[in-house]
N, C-alpha and C positions, 0 to 999 in steps of 0.2 A: 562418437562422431564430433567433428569439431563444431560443425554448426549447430547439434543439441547444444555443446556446450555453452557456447557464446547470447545460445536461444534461454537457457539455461542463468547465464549469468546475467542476462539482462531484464528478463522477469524476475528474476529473485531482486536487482536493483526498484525495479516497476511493485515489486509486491511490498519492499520496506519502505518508502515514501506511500501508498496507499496505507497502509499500519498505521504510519510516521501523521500520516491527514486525517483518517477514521476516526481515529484518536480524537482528533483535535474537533471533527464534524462531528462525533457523539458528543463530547462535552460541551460544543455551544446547543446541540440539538436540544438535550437536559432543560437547558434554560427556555429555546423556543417551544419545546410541543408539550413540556411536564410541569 
């Protein structure tokens, strides 16, 4: 369907900038809570 699709390519856009930030929020975390 094209709207899975489009639903589809826009969470996958939405899940590699959360990756792309986790990333970045785990490593200052390291320093705050450990």
């Amino acid at each position: 369907m094209n709207t899975n699709f489009i639903f589809g390519d826009y969470s996958g856009k939405l899940l590699n900038l959360m990756i792309k930030y986790s990333n970045l929020n785990d490593f200052i975390a390291v320093f705050l809570f450990f």
